[in-house]
SETI-419490 format. One record per residue (C-alpha): x, y, z. Coordinates in steps of 0.5 Angstrom, whole numbers, plus 2048, in hexadecimal, padded with zeros to 3 digits. Layout:
N
XYZ;...
% end
This chain:
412
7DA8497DC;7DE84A7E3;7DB84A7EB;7DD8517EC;7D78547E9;7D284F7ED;7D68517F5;7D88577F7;7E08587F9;7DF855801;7DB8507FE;7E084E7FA;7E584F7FE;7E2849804;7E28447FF;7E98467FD;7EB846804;7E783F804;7EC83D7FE;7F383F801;7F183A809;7F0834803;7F68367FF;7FA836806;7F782F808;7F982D800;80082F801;80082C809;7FD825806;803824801;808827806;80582280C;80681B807;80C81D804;81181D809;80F81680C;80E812804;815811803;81680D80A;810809808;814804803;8157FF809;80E7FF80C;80A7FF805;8107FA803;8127FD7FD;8197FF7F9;81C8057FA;8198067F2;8128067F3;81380A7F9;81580F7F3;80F80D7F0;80A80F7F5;80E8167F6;80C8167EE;8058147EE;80181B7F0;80681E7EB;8048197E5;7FD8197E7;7FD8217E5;8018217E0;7FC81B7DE;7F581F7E1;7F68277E1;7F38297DA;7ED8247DB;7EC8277E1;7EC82E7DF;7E682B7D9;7E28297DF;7E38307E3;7E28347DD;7DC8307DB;7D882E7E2;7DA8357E6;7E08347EC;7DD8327F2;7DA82C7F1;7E182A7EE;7E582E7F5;7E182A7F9;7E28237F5;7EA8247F5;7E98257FD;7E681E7FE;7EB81B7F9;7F181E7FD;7EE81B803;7EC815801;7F48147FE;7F7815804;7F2810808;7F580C803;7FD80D805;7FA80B80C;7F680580A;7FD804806;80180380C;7FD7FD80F;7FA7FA80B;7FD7F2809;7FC7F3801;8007F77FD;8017FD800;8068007FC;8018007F7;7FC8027FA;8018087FD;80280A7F5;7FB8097F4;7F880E7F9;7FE8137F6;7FD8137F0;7F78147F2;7F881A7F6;7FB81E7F0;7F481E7EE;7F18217F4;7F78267F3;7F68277EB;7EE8297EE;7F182D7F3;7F58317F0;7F18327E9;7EA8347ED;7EE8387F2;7F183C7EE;7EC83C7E8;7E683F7EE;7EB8447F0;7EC8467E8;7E48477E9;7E484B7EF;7E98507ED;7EA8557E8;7F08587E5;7F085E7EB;7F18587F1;7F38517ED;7FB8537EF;7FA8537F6;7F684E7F7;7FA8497F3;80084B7F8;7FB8497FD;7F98427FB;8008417F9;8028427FF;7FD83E803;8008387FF;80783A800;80683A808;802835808;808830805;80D83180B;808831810;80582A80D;80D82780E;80E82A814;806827817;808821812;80F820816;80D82181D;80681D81D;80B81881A;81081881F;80C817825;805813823;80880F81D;806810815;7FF80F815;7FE81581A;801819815;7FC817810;7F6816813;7F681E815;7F781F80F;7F181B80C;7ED81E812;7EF825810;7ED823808;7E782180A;7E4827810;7E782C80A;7E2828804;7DD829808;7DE830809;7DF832803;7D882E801;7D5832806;7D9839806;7DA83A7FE;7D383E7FB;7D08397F6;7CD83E7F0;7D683E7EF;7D68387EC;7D083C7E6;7D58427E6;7DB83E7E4;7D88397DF;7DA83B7D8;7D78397D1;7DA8327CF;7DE8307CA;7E28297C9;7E98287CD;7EE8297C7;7EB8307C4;7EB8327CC;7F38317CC;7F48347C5;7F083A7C7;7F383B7CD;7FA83B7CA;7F983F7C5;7FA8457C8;8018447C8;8028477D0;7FF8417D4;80483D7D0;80A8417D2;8088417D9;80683A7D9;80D8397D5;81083E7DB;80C83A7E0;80F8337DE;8168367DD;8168387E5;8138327E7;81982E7E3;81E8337E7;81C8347EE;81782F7F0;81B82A7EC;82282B7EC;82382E7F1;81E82B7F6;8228257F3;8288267F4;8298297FB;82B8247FF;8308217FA;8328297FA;83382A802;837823801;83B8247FC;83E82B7FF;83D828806;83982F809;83582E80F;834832815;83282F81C;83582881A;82F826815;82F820811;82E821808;827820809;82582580F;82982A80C;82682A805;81F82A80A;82283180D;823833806;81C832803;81A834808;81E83B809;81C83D801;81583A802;81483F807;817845803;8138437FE;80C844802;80F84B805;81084E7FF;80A84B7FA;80684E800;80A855801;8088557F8;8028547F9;80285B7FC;80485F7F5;80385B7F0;7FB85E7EE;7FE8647ED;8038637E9;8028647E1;80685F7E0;8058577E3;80B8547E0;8108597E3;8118567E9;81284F7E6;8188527E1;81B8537E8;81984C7EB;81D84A7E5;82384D7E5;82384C7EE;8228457EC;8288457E6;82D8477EC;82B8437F2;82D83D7ED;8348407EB;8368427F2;83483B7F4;8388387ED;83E83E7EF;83E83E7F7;83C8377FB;83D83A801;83883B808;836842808;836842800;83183D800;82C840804;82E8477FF;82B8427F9;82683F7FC;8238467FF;8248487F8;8208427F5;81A8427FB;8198497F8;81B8487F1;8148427F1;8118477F5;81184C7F1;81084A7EA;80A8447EB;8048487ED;80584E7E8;8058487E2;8008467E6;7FC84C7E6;7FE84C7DF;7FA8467DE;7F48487E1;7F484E7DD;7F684C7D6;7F28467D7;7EA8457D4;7E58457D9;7E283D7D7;7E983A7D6;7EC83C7DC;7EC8357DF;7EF8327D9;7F38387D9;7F68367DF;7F68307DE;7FB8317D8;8008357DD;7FF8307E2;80182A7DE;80782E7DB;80982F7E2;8098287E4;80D8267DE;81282A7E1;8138277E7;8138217E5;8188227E0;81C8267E5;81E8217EA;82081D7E5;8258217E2;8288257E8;82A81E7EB;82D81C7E5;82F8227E2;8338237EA;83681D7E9;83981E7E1;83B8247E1;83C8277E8;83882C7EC;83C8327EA;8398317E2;83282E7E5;8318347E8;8338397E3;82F8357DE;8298377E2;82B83D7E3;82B83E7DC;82483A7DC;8228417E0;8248457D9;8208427D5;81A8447DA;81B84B7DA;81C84B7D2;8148487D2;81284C7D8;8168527D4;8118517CE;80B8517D3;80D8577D6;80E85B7CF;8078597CD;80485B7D4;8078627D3;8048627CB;7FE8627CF;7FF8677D4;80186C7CF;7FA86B7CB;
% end
């Protein structure tokens, strides 16, 4: 059964609030470690390809643990496991600090602590969002998904910015030990803040591992938006992502004489930014619309002709137009879908539910950046992007059936 029946709307509505600082801090912990990794090969004394690898780790390890953590939150309620992927995050990133000074192995011990910090991270998504499902109902779940969604989303470009100054003036492990500090105070605040009768509320009748996914995807939806999730994960946190830099090379596009890398920072983080803006700007609406995936049919066909104008038009302004087309394209397609979820999906298989979303999602990126690069390289950035562009198609022709099947409803 959901939370919302045992809180009122503003009880509700502070453990939420609660839920969106520690989707922040999530966002802003990934963000801190993530521009200093790739610098790390000469101190961790490690090749450029196992740098690589411990970039993957975290991904790995969700792909690996996200459906096994969504069995434990359906089966022991949300907060015990909130509470534990904050201490595992924590721990994690003490360990990239331990990594850099210690004298034996450190390179593996860098990759063992990402890996598992993905864990932490698979936790913290599952429970974050499986606990919001609980406290909402269908008149408010869609904005405050946009909430929570934008807590993380900010949270990212704040983390590079914090990660990158802290670095600069005080050294790599500064920037780590805020980080685990910030891990810690907040696992302590979420064991103390967060009511305990929650975990009651959220736990479901169990059932074996294998029947809860067959369960879950049984209803065609959650694996169309799950397939639509793994599709936009492959185009625009993969390809894209990926390929940024090598893009901004390629046609040599640069303002106030920034190098590759730090223009294809400046890019992120533009359509990071816009993507924030608008997922927070639908939150407004999106409750009182009769349909969820309307919006994302046009998060879709933005996202489609942000990469046409970048395969067409490699120019400056052009580009800014595409990524501010793709930023509200990814803003305003996830959360319906996502609200979807929470909509369609059983109460005690939420966890699993997500964990299956979840899993689809990093398989896209995963897969992303390795055939955006080698597809950039064989067949050119004009194919590429149009090739992606035609991914978005494909998006909006599933996101079209769910809208359909939505208005079937509505008119019953």
């Amino acid at each position: 059964m959901d939370s919302q029946s045992e809180f009122s709307r503003k009880q509700a509505d502070k453990i939420l609030l609660l839920l969106g600082v520690i989707f922040f801090l999530n966002g802003l912990g990934s963000g801190v470690a993530f521009p200093i990794i790739p610098l790390l090969g000469p101190i961790l004394g490690v090749s450029p390809f196992f740098i690589s690898m411990i970039i993957s780790g975290n991904r790995i390890s969700r792909v690996i643990f996200n459906t096994a953590v969504g069995e434990l939150v359906d089966r022991y309620g949300c907060r015990g496991p909130l509470i534990i992927g904050l201490l595992i995050k924590a721990l994690s990133v003490a360990g990239f600090s331990l990594s850099t000074i210690s004298p034996v192995i450190p390179g593996y011990l860098f990759f063992i602590s990402r890996f598992f910090y993905g864990i932490g991270s698979a936790f913290g998504f599952i429970t974050v969002y499986a606990l919001m499902f609980h406290l909402t109902d269908t008149g408010n779940r869609g904005s405050r998904t946009a909430y929570i969604r934008t807590a993380g989303l900010f949270g990212l470009p704040t983390g590079l910015f914090i990660g990158g100054l802290l670095s600069d003036y005080f050294g790599y492990n500064a920037a780590f030990i805020f980080s685990a500090a910030s891990l810690f105070v907040f696992t302590l605040i979420a064991y103390y803040l967060i009511p305990r009768r929650i975990e009651a509320a959220a736990k479901a009748s169990v059932v074996g591992p294998v029947k809860a996914v067959k369960l879950a995807i049984s209803d065609s939806r959650v694996l169309k938006i799950s397939v639509c999730n793994m599709l936009e994960w492959f185009s625009v946190q993969g390809v894209f992502l990926a390929t940024t830099a090598l893009y901004v090379q390629h046609y040599d596009v640069n303002i106030f004489g920034l190098r590759p890398e730090g223009m294809s920072g400046l890019l992120m983080g533009v359509m990071m930014f816009t993507k924030g803006l608008s997922t927070l700007i639908l939150g407004r609406f999106i409750d009182n619309a009769n349909t969820r995936t309307a919006y994302s049919l046009a998060g879709a066909l933005l996202g489609a002709l942000a990469f046409m104008v970048w395969a067409v038009w490699p120019s400056l302004i052009m580009i800014v137009i595409g990524l501010l087309l793709l930023g509200t394209c990814s803003g305003i397609m996830s959360s319906p879908l996502l609200t979807l979820l929470g909509d369609v999906s059983r109460p005690d298989l939420r966890g699993r539910t997500l964990g299956i979303y979840r899993v689809f999602g990093d398989m896209g990126g995963m897969l992303g950046p390795l055939f955006g690069v080698n597809m950039a390289e064989w067949l050119g950035f004009p194919l590429t992007f149009s090739l992606i562009a035609g991914v978005m198609f494909v998006i909006f022709f599933i996101i079209m059936s769910l809208y359909r099947s939505e208005l079937s409803l509505v008119r019953n």
